[in-house]
C-alpha positions in Angstrom: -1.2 25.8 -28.3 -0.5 22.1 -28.3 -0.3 21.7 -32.3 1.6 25.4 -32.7 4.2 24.0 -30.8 4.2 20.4 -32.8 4.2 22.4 -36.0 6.9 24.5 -34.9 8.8 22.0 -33.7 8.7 19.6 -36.9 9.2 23.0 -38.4 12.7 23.3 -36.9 13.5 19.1 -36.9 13.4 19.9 -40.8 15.8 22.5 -40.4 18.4 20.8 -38.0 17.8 17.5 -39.5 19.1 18.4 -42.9 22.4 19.7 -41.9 25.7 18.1 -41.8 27.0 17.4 -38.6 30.7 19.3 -37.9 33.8 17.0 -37.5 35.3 17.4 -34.0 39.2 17.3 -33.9 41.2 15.6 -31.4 43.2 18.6 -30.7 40.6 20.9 -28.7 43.6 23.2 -27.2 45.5 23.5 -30.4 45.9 27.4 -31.6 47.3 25.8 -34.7 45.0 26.5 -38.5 42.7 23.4 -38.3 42.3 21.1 -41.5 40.3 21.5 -44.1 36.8 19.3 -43.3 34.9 17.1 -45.5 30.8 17.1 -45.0 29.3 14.5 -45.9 25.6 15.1 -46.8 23.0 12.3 -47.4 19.5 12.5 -47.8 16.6 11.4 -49.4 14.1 13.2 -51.5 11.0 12.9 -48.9 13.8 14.8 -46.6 14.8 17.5 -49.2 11.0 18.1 -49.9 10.1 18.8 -46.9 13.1 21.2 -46.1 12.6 22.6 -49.2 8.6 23.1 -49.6 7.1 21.8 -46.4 9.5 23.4 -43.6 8.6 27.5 -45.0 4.9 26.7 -45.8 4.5 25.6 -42.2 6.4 28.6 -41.0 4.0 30.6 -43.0 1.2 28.8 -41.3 2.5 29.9 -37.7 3.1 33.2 -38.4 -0.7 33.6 -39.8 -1.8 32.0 -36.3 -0.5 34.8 -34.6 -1.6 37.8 -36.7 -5.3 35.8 -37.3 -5.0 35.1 -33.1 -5.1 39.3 -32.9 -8.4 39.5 -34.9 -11.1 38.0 -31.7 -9.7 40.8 -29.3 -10.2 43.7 -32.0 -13.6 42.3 -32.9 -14.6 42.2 -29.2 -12.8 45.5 -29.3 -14.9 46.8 -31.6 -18.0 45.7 -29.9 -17.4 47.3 -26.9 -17.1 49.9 -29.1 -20.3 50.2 -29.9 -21.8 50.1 -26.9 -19.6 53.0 -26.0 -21.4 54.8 -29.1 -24.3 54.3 -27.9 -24.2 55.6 -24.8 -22.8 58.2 -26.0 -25.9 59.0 -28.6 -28.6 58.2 -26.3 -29.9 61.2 -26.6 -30.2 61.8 -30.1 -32.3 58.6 -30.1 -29.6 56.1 -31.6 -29.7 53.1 -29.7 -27.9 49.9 -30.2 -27.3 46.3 -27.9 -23.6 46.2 -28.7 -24.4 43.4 -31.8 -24.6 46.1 -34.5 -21.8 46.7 -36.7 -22.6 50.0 -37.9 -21.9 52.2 -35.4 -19.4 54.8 -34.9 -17.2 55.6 -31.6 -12.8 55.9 -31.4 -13.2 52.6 -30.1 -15.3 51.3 -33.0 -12.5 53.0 -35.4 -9.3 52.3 -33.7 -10.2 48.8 -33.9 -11.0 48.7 -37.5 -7.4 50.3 -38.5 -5.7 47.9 -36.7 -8.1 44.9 -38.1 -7.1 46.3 -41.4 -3.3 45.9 -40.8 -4.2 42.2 -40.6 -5.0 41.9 -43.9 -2.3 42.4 -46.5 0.5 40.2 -44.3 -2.0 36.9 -43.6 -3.0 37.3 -47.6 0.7 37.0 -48.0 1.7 34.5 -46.1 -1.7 32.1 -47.4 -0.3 32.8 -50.9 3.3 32.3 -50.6 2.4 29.0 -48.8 -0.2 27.7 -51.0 2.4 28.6 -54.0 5.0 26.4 -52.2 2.5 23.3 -52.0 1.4 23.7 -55.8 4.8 23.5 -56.5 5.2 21.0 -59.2 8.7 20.0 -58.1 7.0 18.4 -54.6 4.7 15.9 -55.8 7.0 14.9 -58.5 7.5 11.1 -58.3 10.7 10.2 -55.5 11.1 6.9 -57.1 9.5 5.6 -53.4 5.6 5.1 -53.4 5.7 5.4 -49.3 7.5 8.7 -49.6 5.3 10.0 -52.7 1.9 8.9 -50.4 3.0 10.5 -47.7 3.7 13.4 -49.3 0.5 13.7 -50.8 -1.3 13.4 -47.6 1.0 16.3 -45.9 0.2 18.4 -48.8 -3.6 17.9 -48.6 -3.5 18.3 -44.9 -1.7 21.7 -45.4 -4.1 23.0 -48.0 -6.8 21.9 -45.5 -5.3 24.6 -42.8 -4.4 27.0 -45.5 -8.0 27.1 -46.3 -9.5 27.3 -43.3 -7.3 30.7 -42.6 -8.2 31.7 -45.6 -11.8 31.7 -44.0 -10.6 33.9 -41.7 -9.1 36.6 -43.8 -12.2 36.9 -45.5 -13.8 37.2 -42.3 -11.6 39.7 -41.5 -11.3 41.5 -44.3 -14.9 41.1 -45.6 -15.9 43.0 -42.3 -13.4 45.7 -42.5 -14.3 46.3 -46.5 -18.5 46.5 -45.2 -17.4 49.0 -43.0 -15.1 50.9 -44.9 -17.6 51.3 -47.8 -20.3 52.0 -45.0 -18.5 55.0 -44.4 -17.8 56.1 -47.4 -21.3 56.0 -48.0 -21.9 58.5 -45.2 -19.2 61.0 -45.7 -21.6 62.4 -48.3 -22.1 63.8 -51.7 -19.1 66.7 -52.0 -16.5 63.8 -50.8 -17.1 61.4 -53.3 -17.7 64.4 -55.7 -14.2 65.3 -54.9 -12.5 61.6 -55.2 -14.7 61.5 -59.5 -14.0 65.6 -59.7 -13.0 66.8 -63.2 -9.8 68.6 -61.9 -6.9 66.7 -63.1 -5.7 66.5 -59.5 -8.4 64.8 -58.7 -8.3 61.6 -61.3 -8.4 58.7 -60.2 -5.7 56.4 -61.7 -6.9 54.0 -64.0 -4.4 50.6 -64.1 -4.1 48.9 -67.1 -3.7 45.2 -67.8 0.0 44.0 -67.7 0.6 42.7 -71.5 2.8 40.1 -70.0 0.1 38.5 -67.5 -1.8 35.8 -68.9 -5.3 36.5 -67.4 -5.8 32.6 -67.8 -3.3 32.4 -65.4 -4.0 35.0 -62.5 -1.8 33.2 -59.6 -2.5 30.6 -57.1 -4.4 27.5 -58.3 -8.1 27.5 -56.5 -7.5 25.3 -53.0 -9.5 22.1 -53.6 -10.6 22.6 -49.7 -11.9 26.2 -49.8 -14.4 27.1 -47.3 -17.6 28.5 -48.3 -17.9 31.1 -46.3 -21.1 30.7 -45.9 -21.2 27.1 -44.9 -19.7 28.8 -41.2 -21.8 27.4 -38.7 -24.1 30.3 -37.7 -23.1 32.6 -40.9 -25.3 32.9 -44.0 -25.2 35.0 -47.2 -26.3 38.9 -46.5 -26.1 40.6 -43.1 -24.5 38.9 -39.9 -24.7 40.4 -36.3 -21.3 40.9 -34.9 -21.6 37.9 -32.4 -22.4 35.6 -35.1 -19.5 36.9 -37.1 -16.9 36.4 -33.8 -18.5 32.7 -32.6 -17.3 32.0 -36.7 -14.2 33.3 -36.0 -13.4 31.3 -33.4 -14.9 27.8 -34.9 -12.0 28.5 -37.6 -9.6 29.1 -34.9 -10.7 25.7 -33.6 -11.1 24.0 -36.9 -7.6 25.2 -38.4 -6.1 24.3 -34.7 -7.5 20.7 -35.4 -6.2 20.7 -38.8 -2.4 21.4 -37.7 -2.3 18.6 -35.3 -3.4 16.4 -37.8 -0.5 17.9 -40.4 2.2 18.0 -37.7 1.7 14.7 -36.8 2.2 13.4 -40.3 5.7 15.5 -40.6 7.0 14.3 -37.9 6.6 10.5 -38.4 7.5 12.2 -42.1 11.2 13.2 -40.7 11.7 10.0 -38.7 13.7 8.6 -40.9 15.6 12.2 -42.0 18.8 13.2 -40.6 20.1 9.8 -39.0 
């Protein structure tokens, strides 16, 4: 909680720092049309920077902390779920110790639908931010070597978080995919017969490539700092019990909570010198 609240805070200092202050006149109790006032705005272009790039990718940031914070419940969720299954099937010989992943109960399902809703906003958010700090106009050159140094470290400490939550929205999603196509699997033959069925009705729409897309240039730049999956303490390529897959989930939580105390820290001393 600590660096949420030094993120969020730096978040609104760049906010409040960059705007002008309102000139008071003498004449609180006067009804009478006041003059026109005169702002005076002066900053520098660390200041504008981070208003500008840093201040809504960190806002991004937060907002993914709260929606990837949902995902340990559901997964704990889910595995009470299966226990529940299991109980449930005893007597039709299926067994499990609560650590499978393919089981079925309402538990087990409810908790997948509402892991799915994850998805789409974090992805979002991780792109929209990671746009904002490949933005060529940030790193351009401020005239200040201090200000373009530290600049470059708030960046690189940014991308660090943004990749470690992107660790967890693959997590996330890559468990909510295995199971989704589990199922699929299992609803059998006449379903999927349906879904590739010769009846116009039933064609599947096939998307064509935008002529206006370069497909050497799909989006976001690759993060310099993304995780390896893999490399999750306890993880490993192939199949992962769900306890394995949850203890990962919450070294990210750790590891990206680590990563925003370093990054807040470097935007406040940052906005020290902003809005004096």
């Amino acid at each position: 909680m600590m660096q949420r609240k030094l993120l969020l805070l730096v978040c609104v200092l760049a906010c409040a720092g960059l705007l002008p202050a309102p000139v008071l006149s003498d004449g609180a109790g006067s009804t009478a049309t006041p003059p026109p006032q005169i702002y005076h705005i002066v900053t520098t272009a660390l200041c504008a920077r981070l208003h500008e790039h840093i201040r809504p990718a960190v806002a991004m940031i937060l907002e993914n902390d709260t929606k990837i914070a949902k995902s340990p419940p559901l997964f704990k969720r889910y595995q009470v779920g299966t226990l529940t299954s299991s109980d449930q099937s005893g007597a039709a010989g299926t067994t499990s110790n609560g650590d499978s992943i393919y089981t079925q109960s309402p538990e087990t399902t409810m908790a997948l639908q509402q892991m799915s809703y994850l998805v789409l906003p974090i992805a979002r958010n991780l792109i929209a931010a990671q746009t904002l700090l490949d933005d060529v106009k940030l790193i351009a050159p401020t005239g200040n070597p201090t200000d373009d140094a530290a600049i470059a470290r708030i960046k690189a400490q940014l991308l660090q978080t943004v990749a470690y939550q992107s660790a967890s929205l693959d997590l996330i999603n890559g468990f909510v995919q295995t199971l989704q196509m589990g199922d699929l699997q299992h609803v059998g033959t006449e379903f999927l017969g349906s879904i590739n069925g010769t009846e116009s009705t039933n064609q599947i729409v096939r998307q064509t490539p935008n002529p206006w897309q370069d497909p050497n240039t799909p989006g976001i730049s690759q993060n310099p700092y993304a995780l390896d999956v893999s490399q999750i303490p306890g993880l490993a390529v192939g199949y992962n019990p769900l306890n394995r897959i949850m203890d990962g989930m919450t070294w990210l939580q750790s590891q990206t909570g680590q990563s925003e105390d370093v990054a807040g820290k470097m935007i406040t001393s940052a906005l020290a010198g902003c809005g004096k």
